[in-house]
C-alpha positions in Angstrom: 149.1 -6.7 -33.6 150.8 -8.2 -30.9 154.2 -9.3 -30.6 155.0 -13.3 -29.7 154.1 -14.0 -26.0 150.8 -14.6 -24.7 148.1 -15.2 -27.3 145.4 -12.7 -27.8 142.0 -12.3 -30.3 141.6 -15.7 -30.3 138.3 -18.0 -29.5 137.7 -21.6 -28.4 136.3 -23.5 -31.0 134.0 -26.0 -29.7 133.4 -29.3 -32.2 129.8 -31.3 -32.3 132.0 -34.5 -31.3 132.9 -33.9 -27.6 134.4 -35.6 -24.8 130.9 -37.8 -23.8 130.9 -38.7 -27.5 134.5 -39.9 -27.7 134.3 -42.0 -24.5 130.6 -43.3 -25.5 132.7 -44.6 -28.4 135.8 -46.5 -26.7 133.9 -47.5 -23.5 136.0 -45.7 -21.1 136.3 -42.3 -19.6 139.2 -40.3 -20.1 141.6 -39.3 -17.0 145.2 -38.4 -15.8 147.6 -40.8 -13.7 149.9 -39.0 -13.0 153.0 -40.6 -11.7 155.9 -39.0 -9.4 158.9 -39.8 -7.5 162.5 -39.9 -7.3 164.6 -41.1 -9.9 165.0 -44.8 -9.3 161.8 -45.4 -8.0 160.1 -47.2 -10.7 157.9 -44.7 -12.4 158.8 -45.8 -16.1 158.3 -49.4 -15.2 155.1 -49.0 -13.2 153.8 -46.8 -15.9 154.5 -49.2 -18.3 153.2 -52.6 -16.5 149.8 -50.2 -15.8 149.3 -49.4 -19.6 149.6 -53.1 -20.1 147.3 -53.7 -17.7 144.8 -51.7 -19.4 146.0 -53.3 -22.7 144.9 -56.9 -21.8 141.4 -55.6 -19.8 140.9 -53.0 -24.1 141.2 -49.7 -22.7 142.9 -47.6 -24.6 145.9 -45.7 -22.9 149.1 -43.8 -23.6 152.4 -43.4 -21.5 153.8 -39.6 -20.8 157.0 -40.5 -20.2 159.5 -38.1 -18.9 162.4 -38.9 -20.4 160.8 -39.7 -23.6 159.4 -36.0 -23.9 162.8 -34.7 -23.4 163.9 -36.0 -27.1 160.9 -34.0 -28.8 158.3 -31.5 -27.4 160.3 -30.7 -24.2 163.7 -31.0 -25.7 164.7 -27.5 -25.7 164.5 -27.4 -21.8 166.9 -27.9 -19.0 167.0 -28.9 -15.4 166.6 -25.0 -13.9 163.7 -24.6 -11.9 162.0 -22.6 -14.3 162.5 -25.2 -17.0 161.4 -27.5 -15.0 158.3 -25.9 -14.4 157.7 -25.1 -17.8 159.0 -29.1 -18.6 155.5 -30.0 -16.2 153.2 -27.3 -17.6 153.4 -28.5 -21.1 152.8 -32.2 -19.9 150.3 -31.5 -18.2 148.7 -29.5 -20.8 149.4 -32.7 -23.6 147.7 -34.9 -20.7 144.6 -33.0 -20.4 144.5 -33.3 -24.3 144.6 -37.1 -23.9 142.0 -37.0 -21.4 140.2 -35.0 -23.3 140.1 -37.4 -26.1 138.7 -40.4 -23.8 142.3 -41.6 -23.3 144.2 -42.5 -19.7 146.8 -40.6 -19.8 149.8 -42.4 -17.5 152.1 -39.1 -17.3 155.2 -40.4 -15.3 157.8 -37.7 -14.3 160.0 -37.1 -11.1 157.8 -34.1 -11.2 159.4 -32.3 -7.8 157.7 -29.7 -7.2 154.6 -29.8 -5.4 153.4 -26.5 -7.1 153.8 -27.9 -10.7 152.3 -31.3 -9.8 148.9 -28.9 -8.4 148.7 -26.8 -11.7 148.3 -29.8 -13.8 145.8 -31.1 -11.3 143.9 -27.5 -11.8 143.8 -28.2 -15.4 141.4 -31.3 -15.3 138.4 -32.0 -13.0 139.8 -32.8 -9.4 138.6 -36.6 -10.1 140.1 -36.8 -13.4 143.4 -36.8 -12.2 145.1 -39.8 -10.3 148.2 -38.7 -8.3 150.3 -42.1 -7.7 153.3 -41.1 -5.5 156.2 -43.8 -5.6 157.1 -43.4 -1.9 160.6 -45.0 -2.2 163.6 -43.9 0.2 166.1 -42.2 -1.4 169.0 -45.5 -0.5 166.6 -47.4 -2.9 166.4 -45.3 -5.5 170.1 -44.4 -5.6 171.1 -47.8 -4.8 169.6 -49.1 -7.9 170.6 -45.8 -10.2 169.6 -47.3 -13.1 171.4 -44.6 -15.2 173.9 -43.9 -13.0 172.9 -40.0 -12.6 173.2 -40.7 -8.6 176.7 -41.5 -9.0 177.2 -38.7 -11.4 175.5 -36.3 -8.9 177.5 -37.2 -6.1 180.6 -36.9 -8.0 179.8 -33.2 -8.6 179.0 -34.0 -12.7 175.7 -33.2 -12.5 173.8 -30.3 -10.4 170.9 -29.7 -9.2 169.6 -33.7 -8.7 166.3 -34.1 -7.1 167.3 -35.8 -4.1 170.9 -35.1 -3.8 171.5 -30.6 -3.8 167.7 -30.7 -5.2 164.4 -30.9 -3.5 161.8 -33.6 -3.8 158.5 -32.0 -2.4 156.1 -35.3 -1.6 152.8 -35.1 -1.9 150.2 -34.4 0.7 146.7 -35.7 -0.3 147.6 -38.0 -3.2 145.1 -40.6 -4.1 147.9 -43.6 -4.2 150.9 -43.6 -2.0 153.2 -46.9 -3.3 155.6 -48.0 -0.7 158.0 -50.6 0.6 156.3 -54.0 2.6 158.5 -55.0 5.0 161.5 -53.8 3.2 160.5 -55.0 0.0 158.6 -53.1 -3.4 156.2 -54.3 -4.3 156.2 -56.5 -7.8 155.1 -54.1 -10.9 152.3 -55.9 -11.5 151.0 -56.1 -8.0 151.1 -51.7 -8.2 149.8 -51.6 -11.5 146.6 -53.8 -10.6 146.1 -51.9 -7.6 145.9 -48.6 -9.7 143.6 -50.6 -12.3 141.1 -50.5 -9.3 141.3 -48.2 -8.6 140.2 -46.7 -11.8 137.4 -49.3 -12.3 136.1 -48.6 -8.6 136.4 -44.9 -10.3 134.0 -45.6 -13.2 137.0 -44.5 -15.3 137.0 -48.3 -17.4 133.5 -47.9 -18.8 131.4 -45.1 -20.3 
């Protein structure tokens, strides 16, 4: 038998009610939105105006928030690069459940590396999974600092902050880019309707 590490003798067990039956069922079709960005940039409140969104127009959703996870499932795992690969792989892994299930899954997490952000993408159907980048300058983010972790990381309390002595890597083909308009975000509701579009342009809203 083999010691813990990576599974082996085991089988995929496949269920007569699938994925087409689920979504035949709620009238949707299930897919990730996956959020990222700097801290600051207004992930958690875009993610939450979008599931609203969704809310009022009956499709059923649920919120991935990073923060959130870091109390339970992810809660064992620090800010290291390797733990914060790890922290993405097992979102991404809970998100593809969710989408599995017929669910949009709105996963919202600075998410920094481009790598990580990729293998979560590999995971699902290249269509079935919405990257929204929040394209907000770093002056923005840390001049709101909602948590004041910008202040702690330029005081030297906290290392390794994306943005400050960690990387950020944007990006290159996502299917949403979210940025200033003349100097000014854009209202929550305004971002979440234009992602709502987009997922109904997408079929994702019906079955």
């Amino acid at each position: 038998m083999s010691a813990l590490g990576n599974s082996t003798n085991i089988f995929w067990h496949e269920c007569p009610v699938g994925q087409v039956e689920r979504q035949k069922l709620i009238n949707q079709k299930g897919c990730v939105v996956w959020i990222t960005g700097l801290s600051g940039s207004g992930k958690s409140t875009l993610a939450c105006t979008l599931g609203r969104e969704l809310h009022y127009r009956g499709k059923l959703s649920y919120i991935l928030d990073g923060d959130n996870l870091r109390h339970g499932l992810n809660k064992n795992l620090g800010f290291s690069a390797e733990d914060r690969t790890e922290n993405i792989r097992r979102v991404g892994e809970v998100a593809k459940l969710f989408a599995d299930a017929g669910l949009i899954c709105i996963a919202s997490l600075i998410s920094p590396y481009r790598k990580d952000r990729d293998a979560c993408r590999a995971l699902l159907p290249d269509a079935n999974f919405i990257e929204v980048f929040m394209n907000m300058p770093l002056e923005l983010c840390e001049g709101r600092d909602p948590k004041g972790l910008y202040k702690l990381a330029r005081s030297g309390m906290i290392k390794g902050f994306t943005g400050i002595d960690d990387p950020y890597e944007a990006p290159l083909n996502c299917e949403i880019e979210i940025q200033q308009k003349n100097g000014v975000c854009p209202p929550p509701n305004e971002m979440a309707g234009e992602i709502a579009s987009f997922l109904e342009k997408r079929g994702f809203l019906q079955a």
